[in-house]
C-alpha positions as CSV (number, residue, x, y, z in Angstrom):
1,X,-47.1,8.6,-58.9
2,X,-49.5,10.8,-56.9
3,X,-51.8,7.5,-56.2
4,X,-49.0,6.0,-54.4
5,X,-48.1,8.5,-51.7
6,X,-51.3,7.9,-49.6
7,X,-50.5,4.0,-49.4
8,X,-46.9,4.7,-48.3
9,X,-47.9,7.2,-45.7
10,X,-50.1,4.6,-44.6
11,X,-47.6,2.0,-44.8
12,X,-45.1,4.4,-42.4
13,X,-47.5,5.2,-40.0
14,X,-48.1,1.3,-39.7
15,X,-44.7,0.8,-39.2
16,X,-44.9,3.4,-36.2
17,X,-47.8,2.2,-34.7
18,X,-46.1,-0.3,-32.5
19,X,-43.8,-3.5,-31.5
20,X,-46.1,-5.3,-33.5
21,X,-46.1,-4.4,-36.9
22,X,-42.0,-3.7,-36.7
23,X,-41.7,-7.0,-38.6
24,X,-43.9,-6.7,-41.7
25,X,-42.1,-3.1,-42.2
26,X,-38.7,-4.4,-42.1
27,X,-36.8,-7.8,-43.2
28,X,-36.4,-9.9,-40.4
29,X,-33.0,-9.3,-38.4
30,X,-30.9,-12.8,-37.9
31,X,-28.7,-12.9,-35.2
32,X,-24.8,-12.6,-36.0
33,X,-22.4,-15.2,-34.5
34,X,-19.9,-13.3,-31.6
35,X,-16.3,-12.5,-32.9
36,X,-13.8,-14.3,-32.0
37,X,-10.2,-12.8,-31.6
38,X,-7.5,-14.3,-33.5
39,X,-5.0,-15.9,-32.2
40,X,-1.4,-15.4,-33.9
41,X,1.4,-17.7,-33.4
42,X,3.9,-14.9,-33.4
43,X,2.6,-13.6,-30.2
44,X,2.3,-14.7,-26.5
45,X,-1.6,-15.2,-26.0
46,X,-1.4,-15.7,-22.2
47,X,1.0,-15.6,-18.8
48,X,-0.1,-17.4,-16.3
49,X,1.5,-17.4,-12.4
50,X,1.2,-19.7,-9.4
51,X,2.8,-19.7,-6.6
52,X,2.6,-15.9,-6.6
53,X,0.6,-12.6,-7.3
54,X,1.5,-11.4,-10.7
55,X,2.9,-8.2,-9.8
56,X,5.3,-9.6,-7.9
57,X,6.9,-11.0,-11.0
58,X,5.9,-8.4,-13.2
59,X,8.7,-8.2,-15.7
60,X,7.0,-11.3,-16.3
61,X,3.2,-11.0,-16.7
62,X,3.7,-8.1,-18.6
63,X,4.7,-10.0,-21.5
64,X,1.1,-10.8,-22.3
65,X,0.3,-10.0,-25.8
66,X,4.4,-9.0,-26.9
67,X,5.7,-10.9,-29.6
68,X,7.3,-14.0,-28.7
69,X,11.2,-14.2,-28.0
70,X,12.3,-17.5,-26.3
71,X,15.6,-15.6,-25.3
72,X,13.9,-12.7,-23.9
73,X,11.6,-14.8,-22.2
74,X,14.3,-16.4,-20.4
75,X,16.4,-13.6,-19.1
76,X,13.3,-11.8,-18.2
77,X,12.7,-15.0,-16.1
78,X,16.2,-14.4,-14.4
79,X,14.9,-10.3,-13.9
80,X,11.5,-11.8,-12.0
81,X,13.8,-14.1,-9.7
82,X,16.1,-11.1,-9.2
83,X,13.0,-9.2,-8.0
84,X,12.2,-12.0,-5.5
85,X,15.4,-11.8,-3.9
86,X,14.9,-8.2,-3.2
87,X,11.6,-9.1,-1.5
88,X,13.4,-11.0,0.9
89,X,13.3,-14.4,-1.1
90,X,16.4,-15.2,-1.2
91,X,16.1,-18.7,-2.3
92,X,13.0,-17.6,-4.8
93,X,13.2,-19.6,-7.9
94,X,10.8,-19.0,-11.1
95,X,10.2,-21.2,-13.5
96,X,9.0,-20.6,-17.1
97,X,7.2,-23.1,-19.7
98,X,5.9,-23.0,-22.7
99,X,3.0,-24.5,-24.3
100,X,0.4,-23.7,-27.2
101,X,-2.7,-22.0,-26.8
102,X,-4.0,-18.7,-28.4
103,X,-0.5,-17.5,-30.0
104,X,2.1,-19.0,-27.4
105,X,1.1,-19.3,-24.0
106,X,3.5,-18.5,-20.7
107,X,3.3,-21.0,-17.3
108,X,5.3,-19.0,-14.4
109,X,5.7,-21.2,-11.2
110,X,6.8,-19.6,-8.5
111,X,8.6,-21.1,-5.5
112,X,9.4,-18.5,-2.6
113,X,11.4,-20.3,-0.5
114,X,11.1,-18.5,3.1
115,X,11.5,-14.8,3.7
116,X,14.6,-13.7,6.0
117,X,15.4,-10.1,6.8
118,X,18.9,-8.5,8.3
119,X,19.1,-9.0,11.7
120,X,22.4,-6.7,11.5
121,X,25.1,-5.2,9.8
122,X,28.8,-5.4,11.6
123,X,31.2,-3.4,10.1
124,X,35.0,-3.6,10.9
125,X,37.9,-2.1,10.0
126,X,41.8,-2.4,10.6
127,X,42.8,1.4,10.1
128,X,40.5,4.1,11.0
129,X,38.4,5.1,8.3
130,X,37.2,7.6,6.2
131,X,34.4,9.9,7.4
132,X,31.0,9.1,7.1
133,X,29.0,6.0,7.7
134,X,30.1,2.9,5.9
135,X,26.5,1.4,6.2
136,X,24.5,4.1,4.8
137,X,27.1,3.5,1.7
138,X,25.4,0.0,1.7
139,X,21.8,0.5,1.4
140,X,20.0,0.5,-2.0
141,X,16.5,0.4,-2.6
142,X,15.9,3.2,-0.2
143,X,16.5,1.4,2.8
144,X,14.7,-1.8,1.8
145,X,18.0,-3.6,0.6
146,X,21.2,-4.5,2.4
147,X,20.0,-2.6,5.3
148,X,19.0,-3.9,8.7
149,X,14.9,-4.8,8.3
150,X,15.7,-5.6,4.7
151,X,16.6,-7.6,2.5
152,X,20.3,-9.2,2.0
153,X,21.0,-9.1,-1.9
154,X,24.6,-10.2,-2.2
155,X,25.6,-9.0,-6.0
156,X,23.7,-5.9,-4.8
157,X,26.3,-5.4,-1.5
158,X,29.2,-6.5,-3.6
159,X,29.0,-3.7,-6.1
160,X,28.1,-1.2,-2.8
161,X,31.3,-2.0,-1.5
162,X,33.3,-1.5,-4.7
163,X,31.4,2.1,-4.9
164,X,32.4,2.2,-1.7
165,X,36.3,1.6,-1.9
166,X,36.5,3.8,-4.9
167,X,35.3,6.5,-2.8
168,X,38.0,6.3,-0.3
169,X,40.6,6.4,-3.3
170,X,39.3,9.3,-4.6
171,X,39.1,11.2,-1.0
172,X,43.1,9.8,-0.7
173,X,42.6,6.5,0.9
174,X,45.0,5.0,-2.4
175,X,45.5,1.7,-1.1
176,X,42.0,0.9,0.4
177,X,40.1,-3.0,-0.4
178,X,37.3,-4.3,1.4
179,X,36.9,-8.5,1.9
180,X,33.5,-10.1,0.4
181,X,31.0,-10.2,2.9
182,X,30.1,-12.9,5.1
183,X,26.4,-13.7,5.5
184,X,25.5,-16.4,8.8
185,X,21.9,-17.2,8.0
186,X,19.4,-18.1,11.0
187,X,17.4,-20.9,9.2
188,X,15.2,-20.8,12.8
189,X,13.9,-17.1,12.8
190,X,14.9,-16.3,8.9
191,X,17.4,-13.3,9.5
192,X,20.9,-13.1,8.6
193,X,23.9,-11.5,10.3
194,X,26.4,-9.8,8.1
195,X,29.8,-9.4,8.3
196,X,31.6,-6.7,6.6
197,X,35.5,-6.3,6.9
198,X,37.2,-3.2,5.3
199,X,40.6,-2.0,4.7
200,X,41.4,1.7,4.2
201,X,45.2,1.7,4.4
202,X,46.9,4.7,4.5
203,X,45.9,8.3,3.5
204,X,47.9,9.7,0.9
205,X,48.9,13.5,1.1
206,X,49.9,15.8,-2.3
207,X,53.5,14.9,-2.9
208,X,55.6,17.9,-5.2
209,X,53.6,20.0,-7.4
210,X,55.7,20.8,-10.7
211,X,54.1,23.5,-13.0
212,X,54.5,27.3,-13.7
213,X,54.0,29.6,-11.1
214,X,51.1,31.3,-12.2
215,X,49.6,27.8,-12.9
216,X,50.3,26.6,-9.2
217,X,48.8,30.5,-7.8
218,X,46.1,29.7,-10.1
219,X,45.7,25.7,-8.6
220,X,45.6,26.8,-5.1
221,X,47.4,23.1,-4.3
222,X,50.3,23.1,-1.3
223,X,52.4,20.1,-1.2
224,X,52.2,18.5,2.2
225,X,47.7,18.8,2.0
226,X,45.6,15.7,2.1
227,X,44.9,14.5,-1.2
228,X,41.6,14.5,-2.8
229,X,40.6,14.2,-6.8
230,X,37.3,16.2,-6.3
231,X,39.9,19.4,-4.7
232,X,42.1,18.9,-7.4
233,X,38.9,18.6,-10.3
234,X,38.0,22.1,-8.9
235,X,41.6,23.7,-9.0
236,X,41.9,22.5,-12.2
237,X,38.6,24.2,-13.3
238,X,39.7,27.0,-11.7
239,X,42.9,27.2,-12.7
240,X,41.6,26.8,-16.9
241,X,39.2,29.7,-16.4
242,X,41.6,32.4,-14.6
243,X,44.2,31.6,-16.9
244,X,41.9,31.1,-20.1
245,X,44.2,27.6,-21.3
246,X,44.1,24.2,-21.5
247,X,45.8,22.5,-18.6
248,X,47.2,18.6,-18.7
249,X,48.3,16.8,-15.4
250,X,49.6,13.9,-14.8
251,X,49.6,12.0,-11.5
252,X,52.7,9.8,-9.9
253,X,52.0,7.6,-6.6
254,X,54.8,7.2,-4.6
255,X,54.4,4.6,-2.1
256,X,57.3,4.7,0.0
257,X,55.8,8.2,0.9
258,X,52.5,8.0,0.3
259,X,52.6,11.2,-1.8
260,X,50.6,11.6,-5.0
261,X,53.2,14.0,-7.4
262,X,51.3,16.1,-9.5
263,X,53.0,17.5,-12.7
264,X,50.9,20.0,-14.4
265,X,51.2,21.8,-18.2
């Protein structure tokens, strides 16, 4: 045992020596062949876009790598074009293939259509309206959609004006409507000229106010006064916490005096 430590120290400090003797000191090092990634058939390997920069239809390009769902594909195809539209693209379509690759692979084609902005927004009414400014009501995406500059998104300015009616109900305007929008498009300069036509009716006032006395003390409500359901959501708060019980009303609309009755227990 002792007559073998000088040849290993010898063989060591060989090995240490240099590039050289590296070799005889070691077995000799094969390469290894790169690794590949699988590919599964379960997911979507790859999205590719034309006609467009992939974050402008990002709900698609995300989808890289997520597991494959046809169906989800599809209406997440319907959420790109939607985006489109809101970049001033109206007629933006986006069309979605599949094909194999590594896993399932995505082709998005793009076709913008041209870009139009709102020249203007004319607002009309038949009645004078609520306060406040109807077209401030109208804009969504902070000023980017349905607002002059922007972009016109139709389903977008239809459910603005229904927010928009039901807030004249609720401040007393009972009967208010407001026609669809009409939309001239300028297929020369790309804007578009809208046309909104609304219809407030008439204001409806607090009719009779049947309850208890202490109730209608408590309620603060005078018939003859304007009606509004936030007012009469904060006298009925009130009224439950000076008089510590639960209170149930129940509302009557009389037309032919464009009262609102309130009857409260």
């Amino acid at each position: 045992m002792r007559s073998a430590l000088p040849s290993c120290r010898l063989v060591l400090a060989a090995c240490l020596a240099g590039a050289g003797l590296l070799a005889g000191c070691h077995a000799r090092i094969a390469p290894r062949p790169p690794v590949t990634a699988s590919c599964r058939l379960d997911r979507i390997g790859a999205v590719t876009v034309t006609g467009a920069a992939p974050a402008e239809v990002a709900p698609l390009a995300v989808l890289e790598g997520t597991l494959d769902d046809p169906d989800r594909a599809a209406r997440t195809a319907q959420v790109a074009t939607d985006l489109m539209h809101t970049q001033g693209y109206p007629r933006a379509t986006v069309a979605v293939t599949r094909h194999p690759g590594c896993g399932v692979e995505l082709a998005v084609a793009v076709a913008r259509g041209p870009h139009y902005t709102i020249a203007a927004i004319d607002v009309a009414a038949d009645a004078t309206l609520p306060p406040g400014e109807p077209r401030d009501a109208l804009e969504d995406g902070l000023g980017t959609v349905n607002a002059v500059g922007g972009a016109y998104v139709e389903d977008r300015m239809i459910r603005a004006l229904g927010a928009l009616v039901d807030r004249y109900r609720d401040a007393g305007w009972l009967d208010a409507r407001a026609d669809a929008p009409a939309a001239r498009w300028d297929d020369a300069d790309h804007t578009v000229q809208l046309a909104v036509q609304l219809h407030p009716g008439r204001r409806y006032r607090i009719g009779t106010v049947s309850a208890r006395p202490a109730v209608i003390a408590a309620l603060g409500l005078r018939g003859g006064e304007w009606f509004d359901a936030d007012t009469l959501k904060s006298a009925l708060a009130r009224a439950r916490r000076q008089l510590a019980r639960r209170l149930a009303v129940r509302v009557s609309v009389a037309a032919e005096r464009a009262a609102i009755d309130l009857e409260i227990k």
